[in-house]
C-alpha positions in Angstrom: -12.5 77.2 67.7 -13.8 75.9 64.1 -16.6 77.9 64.2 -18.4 76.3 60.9 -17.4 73.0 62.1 -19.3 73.5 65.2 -22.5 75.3 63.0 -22.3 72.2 61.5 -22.7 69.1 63.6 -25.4 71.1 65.4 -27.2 72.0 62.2 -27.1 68.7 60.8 -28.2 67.0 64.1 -31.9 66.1 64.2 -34.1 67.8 66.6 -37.5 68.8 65.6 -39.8 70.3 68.4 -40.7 68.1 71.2 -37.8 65.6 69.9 -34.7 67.2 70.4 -32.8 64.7 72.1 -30.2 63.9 69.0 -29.3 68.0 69.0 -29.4 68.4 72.3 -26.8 65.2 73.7 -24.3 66.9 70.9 -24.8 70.4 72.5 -24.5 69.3 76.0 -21.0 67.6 75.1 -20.0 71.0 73.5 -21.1 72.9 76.5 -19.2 70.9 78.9 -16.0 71.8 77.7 -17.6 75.1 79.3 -19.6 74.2 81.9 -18.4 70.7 83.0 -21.8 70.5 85.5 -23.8 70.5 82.6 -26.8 68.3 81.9 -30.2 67.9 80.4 -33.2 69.4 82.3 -36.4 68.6 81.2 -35.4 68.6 78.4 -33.4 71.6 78.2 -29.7 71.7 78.2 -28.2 73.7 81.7 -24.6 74.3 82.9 -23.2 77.1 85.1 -19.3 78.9 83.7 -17.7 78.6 86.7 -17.8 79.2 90.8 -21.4 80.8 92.1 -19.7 83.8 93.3 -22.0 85.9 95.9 -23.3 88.9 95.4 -22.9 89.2 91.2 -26.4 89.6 89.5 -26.8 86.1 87.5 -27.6 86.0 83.5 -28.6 83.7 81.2 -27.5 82.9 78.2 -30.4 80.9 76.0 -30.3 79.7 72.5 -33.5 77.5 71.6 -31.7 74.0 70.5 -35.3 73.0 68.5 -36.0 73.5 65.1 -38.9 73.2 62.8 -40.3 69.8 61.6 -42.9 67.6 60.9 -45.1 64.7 62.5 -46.7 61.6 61.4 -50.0 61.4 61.6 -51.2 58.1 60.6 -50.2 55.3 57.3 -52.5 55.2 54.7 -53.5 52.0 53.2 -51.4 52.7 50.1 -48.3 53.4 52.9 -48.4 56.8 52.4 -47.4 59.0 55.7 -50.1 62.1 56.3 -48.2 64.3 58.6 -48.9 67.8 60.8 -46.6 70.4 61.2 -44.3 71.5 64.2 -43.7 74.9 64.0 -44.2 77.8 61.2 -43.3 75.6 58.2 -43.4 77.4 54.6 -46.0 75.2 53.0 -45.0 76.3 49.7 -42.1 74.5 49.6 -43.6 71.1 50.7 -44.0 69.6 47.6 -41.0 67.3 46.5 -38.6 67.6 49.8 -36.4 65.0 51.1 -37.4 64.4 54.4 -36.3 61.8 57.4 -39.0 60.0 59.3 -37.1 59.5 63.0 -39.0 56.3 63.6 -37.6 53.0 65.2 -34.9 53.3 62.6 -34.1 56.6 60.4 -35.8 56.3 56.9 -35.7 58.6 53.8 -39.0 59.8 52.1 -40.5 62.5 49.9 -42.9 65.0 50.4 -45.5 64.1 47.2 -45.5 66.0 44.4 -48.2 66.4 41.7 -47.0 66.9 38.3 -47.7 69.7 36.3 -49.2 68.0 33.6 -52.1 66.5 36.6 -53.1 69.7 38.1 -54.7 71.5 35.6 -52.7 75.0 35.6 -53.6 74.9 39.8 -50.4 76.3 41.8 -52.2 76.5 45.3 -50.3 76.5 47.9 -51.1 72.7 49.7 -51.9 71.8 53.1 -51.0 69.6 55.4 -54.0 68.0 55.8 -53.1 67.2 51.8 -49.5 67.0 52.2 -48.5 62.8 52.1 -44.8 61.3 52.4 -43.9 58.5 50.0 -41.2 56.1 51.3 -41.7 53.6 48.8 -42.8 50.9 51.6 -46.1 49.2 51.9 -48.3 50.1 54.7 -47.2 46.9 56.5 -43.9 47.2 56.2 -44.1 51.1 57.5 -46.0 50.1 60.4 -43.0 47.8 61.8 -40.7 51.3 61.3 -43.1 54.3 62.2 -45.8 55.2 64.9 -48.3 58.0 64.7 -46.1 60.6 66.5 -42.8 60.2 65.0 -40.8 63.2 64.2 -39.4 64.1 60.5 -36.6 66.4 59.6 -35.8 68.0 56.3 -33.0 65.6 54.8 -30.6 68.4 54.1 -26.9 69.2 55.1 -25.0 71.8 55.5 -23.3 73.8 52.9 -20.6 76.4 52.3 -21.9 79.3 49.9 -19.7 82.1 48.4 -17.3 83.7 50.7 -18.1 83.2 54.9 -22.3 82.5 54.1 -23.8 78.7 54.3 -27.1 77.3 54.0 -28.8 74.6 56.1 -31.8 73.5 57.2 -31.6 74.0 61.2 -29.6 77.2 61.0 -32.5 78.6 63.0 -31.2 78.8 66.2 -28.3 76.0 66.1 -26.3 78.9 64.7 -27.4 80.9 68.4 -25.9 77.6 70.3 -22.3 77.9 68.1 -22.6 82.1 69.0 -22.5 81.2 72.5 -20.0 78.6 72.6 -17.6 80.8 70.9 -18.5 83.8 73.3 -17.2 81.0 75.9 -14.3 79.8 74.2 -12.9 83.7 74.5 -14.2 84.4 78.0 -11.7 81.4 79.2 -10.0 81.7 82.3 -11.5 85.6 82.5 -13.3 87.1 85.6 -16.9 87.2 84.2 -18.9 90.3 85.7 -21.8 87.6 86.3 -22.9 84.3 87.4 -23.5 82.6 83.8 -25.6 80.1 82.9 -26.2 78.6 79.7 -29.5 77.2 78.8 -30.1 75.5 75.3 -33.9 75.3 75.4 -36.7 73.2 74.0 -39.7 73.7 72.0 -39.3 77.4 71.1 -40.7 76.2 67.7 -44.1 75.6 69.7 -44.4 78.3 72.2 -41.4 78.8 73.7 -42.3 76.3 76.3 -38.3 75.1 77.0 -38.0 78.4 77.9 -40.8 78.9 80.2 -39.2 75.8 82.6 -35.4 77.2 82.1 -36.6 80.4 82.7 -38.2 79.3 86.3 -35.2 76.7 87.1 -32.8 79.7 86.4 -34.5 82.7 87.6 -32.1 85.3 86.2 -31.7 88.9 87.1 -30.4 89.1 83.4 -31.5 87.2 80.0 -30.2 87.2 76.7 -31.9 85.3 74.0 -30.1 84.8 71.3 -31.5 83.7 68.6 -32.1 84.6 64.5 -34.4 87.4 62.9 -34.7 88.7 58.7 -31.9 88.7 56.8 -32.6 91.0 53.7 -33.2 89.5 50.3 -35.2 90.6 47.2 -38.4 91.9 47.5 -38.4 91.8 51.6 -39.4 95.0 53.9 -36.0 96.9 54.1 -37.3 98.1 57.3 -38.3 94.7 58.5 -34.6 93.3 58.0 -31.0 93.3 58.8 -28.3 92.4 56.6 -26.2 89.5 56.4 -22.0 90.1 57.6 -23.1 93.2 59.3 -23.0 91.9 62.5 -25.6 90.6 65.4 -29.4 92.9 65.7 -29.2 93.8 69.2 -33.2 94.1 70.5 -35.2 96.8 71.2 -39.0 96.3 72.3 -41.6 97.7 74.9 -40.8 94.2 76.4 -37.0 94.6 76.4 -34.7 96.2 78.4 -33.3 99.2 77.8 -30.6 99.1 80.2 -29.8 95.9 78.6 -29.8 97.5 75.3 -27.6 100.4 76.0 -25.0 98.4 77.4 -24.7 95.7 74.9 -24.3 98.9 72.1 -22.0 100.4 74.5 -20.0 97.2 75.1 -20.2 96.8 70.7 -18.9 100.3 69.9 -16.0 99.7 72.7 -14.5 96.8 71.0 -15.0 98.1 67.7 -17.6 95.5 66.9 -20.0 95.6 64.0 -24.1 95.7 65.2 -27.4 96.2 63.6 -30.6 97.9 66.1 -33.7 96.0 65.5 -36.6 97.7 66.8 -39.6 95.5 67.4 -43.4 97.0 68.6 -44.4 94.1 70.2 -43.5 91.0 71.7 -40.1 89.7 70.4 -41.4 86.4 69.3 -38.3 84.8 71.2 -37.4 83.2 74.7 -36.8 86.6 76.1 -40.8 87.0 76.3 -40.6 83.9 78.7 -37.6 85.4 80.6 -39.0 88.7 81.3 -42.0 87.5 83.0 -41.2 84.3 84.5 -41.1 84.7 88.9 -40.1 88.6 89.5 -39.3 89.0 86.0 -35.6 89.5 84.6 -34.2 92.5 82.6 -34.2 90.9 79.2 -32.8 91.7 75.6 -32.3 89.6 72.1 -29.4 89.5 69.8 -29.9 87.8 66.7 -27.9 86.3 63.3 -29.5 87.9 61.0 -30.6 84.7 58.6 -32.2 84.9 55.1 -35.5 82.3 54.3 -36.2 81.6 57.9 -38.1 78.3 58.5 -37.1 76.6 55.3 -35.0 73.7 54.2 -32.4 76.4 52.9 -31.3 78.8 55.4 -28.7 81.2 54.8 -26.4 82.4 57.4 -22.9 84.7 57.1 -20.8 83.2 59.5 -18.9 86.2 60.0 -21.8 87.4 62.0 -21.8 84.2 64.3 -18.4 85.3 65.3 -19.5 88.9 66.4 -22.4 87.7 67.9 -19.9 85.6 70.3 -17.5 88.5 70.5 -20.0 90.9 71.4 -21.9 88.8 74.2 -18.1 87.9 75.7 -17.3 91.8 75.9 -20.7 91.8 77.7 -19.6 89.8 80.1 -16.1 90.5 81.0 
């Protein structure tokens, strides 16, 4: 299994929040090499690795299949595009983007940019009630393209960096989706311990709300989400952050389990598998907050890629940690 390759047509696949549909037809195809009874949910993207086998506790597997994004607000009169936000964008890097609208037809457009010499020395971070997308169309012509509501994407792609890294601009959690294919590619034929089910969920970006309905269609005794968390880089909390190529941050939370826990560091250290502990105080911020309360509540944990400038157009991965995050949940499971 190419494991960039796979990184790759997922990352590159548009699927802001509440619009997923592009990202989540390509997963489902991937996943039914799998899980042949796969299909799309409400959204979400379900199938079940093999035979229901009575009496083995059930887990789920989830990776969030949304990433962040933009919408279009209305069409000036000059044809510039005011848009809102869909998820935790970094507003400082707004200005000057390339950016898709996903209306009737794909179109290319850029995030406005004032020029230095306009704004008087002022380097405030902009809004998006300020933010405006030129596409070099008149306001009549945009109108026949785009409706209030449309979803944009950062026009990026992916691309290979020094050694195993790459950058992208829906690393954040396509990169979870590829983790868990591979852990499936080397289960196989294998007894699993568990009834699996895969879900690739919606609208994490905006509450976790995918989540929420997989969580009640599945109703697990067992869920991992996995998902990214802080890569360190210059001038970042050390404390705060894993490290790129040292392998997958298993969870640990007052909202976790630590059952959970213990065995995925057990089932790490037995295959000789790189992992890094990352201790959260809170809720995780994840799917897993979903899982653990949803019905009677399922034992829960999170394993994360560790990824460097999360929620950006420039997302930085090690690839080599994808792959231990798939070996790791595979020992898990066999």
């Amino acid at each position: 299994m190419d494991i960039k390759q796979i990184i790759t047509a997922l990352a590159e696949a548009d699927g802001a929040s509440g619009s997923e549909t592009h990202a989540a037809v390509i997963a489902l195809n991937m996943l039914k090499k799998y899980c042949p009874d796969a299909e799309i949910i409400k959204g979400n993207v379900i199938g079940h690795l093999g035979k229901f086998r009575i009496g083995l506790p059930s887990l789920v597997l989830d990776a969030h299949i949304d990433q962040i994004g933009m919408i279009v607000t209305h069409i000036t009169s000059d044809g510039f595009i005011k848009i809102g936000n869909l998820g935790g964008i970094d507003r400082r890097l707004l200005p000057a983007q390339p950016v898709i609208i996903h209306g009737k037809t794909d179109i290319p457009g850029i995030v406005c940019s004032v020029p230095p010499h306009l704004s008087a020395g002022d380097s405030k971070v902009i809004s998006f009630e300020e933010a405006a997308i030129d596409t070099g169309l008149a306001k009549e012509e945009l109108e026949q393209i785009v409706s209030p509501g449309d979803a944009i994407t950062f026009d990026v792609k992916c691309r290979s960096l020094i050694g195993s890294r790459i950058t992208a601009g829906a690393l954040d959690d396509r990169c979870g989706i590829a983790a868990i294919l591979y852990a499936l590619e080397l289960i196989g034929d294998t007894s699993a311990k568990y009834n699996v089910t895969v879900v690739f969920s919606t609208q994490e970006e905006l509450g976790e709300r995918g989540a929420k309905l997989g969580a009640y269609e599945t109703n697990p005794d067992i869920a991992i989400a996995v998902d990214v968390s802080f890569a360190y880089a210059e001038g970042e909390d050390r404390l705060k952050c894993g490290d790129l190529g040292k392998g997958p941050m298993i969870g640990i939370s007052p909202c976790l389990s630590r059952r959970i826990f213990n065995e995925l560091t057990a089932a790490a250290e037995s295959a000789h598998l790189r992992y890094q502990i990352e201790v959260m105080n809170d809720l995780t911020s994840t799917n897993a907050d979903q899982y653990s309360v949803s019905r009677d509540g399922a034992e829960v944990c999170t394993l994360s890629v560790p990824l460097r400038n999360m929620h950006t157009p420039a997302e930085v991965i090690d690839i080599e940690d994808v792959r231990l995050t798939g070996e790791l949940l595979a020992a898990f499971i066999v």
